[in-house]
C-alpha positions as YAML, in Angstrom:
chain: A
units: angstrom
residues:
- id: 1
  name: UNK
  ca: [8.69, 5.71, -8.84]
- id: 2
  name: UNK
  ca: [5.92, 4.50, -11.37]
- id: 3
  name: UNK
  ca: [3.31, 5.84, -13.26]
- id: 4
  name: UNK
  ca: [0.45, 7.51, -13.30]
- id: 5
  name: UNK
  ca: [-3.07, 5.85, -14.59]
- id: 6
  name: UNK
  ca: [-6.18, 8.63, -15.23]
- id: 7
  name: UNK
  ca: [-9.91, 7.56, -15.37]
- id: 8
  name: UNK
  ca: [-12.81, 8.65, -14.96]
- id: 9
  name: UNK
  ca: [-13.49, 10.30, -18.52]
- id: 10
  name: UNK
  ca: [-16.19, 10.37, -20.73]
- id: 11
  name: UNK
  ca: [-19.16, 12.04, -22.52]
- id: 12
  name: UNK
  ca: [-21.08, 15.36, -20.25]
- id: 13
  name: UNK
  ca: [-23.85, 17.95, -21.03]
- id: 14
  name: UNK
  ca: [-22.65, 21.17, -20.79]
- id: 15
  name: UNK
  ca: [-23.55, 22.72, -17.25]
- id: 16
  name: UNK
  ca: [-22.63, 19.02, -16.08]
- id: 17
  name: UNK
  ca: [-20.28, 17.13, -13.59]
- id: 18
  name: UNK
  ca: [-16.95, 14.84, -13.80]
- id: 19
  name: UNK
  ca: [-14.94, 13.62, -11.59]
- id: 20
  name: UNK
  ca: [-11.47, 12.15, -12.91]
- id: 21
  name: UNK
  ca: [-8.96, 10.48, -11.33]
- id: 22
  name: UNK
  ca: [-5.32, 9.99, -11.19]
- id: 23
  name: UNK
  ca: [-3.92, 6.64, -9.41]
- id: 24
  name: UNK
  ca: [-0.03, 5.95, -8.54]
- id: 25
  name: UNK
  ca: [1.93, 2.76, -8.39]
- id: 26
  name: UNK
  ca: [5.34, 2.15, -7.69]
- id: 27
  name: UNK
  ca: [5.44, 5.97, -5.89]
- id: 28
  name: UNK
  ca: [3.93, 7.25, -2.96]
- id: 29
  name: UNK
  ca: [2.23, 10.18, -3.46]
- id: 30
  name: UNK
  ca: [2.04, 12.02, 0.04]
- id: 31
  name: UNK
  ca: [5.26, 13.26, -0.49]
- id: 32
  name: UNK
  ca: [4.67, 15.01, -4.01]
- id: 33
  name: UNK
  ca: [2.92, 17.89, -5.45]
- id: 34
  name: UNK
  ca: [0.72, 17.03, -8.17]
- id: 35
  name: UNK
  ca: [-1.11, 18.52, -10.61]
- id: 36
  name: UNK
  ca: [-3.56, 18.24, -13.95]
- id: 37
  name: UNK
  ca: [-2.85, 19.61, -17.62]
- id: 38
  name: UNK
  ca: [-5.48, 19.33, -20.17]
- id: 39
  name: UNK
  ca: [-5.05, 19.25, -24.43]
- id: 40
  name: UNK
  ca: [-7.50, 20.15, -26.39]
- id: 41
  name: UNK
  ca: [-7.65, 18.77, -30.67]
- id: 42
  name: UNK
  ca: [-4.65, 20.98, -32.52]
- id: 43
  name: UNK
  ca: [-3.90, 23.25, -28.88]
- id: 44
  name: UNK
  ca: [-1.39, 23.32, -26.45]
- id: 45
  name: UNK
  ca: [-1.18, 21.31, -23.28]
- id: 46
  name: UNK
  ca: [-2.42, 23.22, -20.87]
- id: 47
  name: UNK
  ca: [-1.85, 23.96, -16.74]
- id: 48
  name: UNK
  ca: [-5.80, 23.31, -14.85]
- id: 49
  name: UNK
  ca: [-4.45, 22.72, -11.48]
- id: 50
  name: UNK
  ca: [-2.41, 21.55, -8.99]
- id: 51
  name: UNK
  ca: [-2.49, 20.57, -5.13]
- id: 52
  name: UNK
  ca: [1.02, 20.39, -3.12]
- id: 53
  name: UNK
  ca: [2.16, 17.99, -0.55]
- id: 54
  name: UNK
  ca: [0.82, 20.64, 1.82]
- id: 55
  name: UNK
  ca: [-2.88, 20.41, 0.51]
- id: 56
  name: UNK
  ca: [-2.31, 24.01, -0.95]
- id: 57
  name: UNK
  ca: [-4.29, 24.30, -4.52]
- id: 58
  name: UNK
  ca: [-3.81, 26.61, -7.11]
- id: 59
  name: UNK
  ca: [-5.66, 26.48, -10.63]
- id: 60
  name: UNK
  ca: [-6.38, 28.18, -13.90]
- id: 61
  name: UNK
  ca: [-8.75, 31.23, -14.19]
- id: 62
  name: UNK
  ca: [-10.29, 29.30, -17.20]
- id: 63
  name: UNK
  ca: [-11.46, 26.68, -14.33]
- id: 64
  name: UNK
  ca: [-11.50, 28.20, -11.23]
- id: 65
  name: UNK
  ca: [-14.95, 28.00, -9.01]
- id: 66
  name: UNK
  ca: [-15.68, 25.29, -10.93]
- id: 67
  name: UNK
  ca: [-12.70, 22.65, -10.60]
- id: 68
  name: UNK
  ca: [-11.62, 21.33, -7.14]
- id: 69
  name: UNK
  ca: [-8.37, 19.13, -7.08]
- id: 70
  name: UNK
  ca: [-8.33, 16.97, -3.85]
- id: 71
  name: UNK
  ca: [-6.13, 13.81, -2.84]
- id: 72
  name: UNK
  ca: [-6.72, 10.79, -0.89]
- id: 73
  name: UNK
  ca: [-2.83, 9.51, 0.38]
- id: 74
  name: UNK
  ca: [-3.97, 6.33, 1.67]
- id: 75
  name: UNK
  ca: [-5.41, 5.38, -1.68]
- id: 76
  name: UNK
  ca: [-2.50, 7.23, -3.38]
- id: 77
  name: UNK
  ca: [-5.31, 8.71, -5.99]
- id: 78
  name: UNK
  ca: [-5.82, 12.34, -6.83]
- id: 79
  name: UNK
  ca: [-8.91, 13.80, -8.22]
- id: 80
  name: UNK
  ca: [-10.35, 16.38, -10.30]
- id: 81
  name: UNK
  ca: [-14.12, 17.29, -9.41]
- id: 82
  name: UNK
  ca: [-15.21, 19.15, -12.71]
- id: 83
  name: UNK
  ca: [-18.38, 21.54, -12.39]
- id: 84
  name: UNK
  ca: [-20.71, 23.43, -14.75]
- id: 85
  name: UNK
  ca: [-18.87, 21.86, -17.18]
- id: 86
  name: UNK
  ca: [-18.46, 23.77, -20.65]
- id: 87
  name: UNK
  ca: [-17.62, 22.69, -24.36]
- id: 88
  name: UNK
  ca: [-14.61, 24.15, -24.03]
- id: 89
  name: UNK
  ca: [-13.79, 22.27, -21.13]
- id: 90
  name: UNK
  ca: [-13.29, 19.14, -23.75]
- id: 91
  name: UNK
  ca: [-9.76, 17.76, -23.85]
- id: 92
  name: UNK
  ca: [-7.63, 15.07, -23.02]
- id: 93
  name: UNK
  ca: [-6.99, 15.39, -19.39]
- id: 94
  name: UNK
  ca: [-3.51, 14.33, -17.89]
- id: 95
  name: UNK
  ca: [-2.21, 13.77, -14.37]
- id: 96
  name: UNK
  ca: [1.47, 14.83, -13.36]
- id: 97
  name: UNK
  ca: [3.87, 14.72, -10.45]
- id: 98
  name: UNK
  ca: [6.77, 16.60, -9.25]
- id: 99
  name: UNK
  ca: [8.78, 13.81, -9.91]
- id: 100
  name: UNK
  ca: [8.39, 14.11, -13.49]
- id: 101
  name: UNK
  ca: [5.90, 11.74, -14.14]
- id: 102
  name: UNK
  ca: [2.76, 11.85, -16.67]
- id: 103
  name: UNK
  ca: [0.03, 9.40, -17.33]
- id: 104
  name: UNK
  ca: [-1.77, 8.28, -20.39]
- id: 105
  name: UNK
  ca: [-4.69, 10.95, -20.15]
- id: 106
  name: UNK
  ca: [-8.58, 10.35, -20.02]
- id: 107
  name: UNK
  ca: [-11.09, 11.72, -22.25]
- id: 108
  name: UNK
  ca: [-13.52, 14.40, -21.08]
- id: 109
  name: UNK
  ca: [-16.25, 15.74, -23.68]
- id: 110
  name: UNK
  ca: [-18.80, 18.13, -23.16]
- id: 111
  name: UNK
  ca: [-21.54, 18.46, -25.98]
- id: 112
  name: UNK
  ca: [-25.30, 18.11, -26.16]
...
């Protein structure tokens, strides 16, 4: 199936925007549902949101209105558009699949 690679991470002003991303190899996504988790330093992994094979999205009321998780099939990439960004919003963000599957993460950090 493969694995999962995340980018797109780095350093944000709060009230900013990221967008992170989530590329497959070895799998093709189109027939998956997949989602994004977040940790933050010393808490638990956490569920931010997830899109189905359908297109159907469902996400956390920590993030909703502001997150929007889309996927491009072709380019077997899914995405995370992150708005009005917040400190708390800081954590290691992770990609996962249906399959099982979870990549490395990417750093996202929100400060002044």
């Amino acid at each position: 199936q493969g694995g999962l690679v995340e980018s797109g991470g780095g350093l944000v002003e709060p009230g900013g925007s990221l967008r992170i991303h989530c590329a497959a190899s070895g799998s093709t996504i189109r027939f998956y549902g997949m989602s994004w988790y977040r940790q933050a330093p010393e808490k638990q992994r956490e569920f931010v949101a997830i899109i189905t094979n359908g297109g159907s999205t469902a996400y956390a009321d920590s993030v909703k209105g502001r997150f929007t998780i889309s996927r491009d099939n072709p380019k077997n990439t899914v995405y995370l558009q992150m708005n009005s960004l917040k400190p708390e919003d800081t954590a290691v963000y992770y990609c996962n699949s249906d399959y099982g599957a979870w990549g490395q993460g990417t750093q996202v950090t929100v400060s002044s």
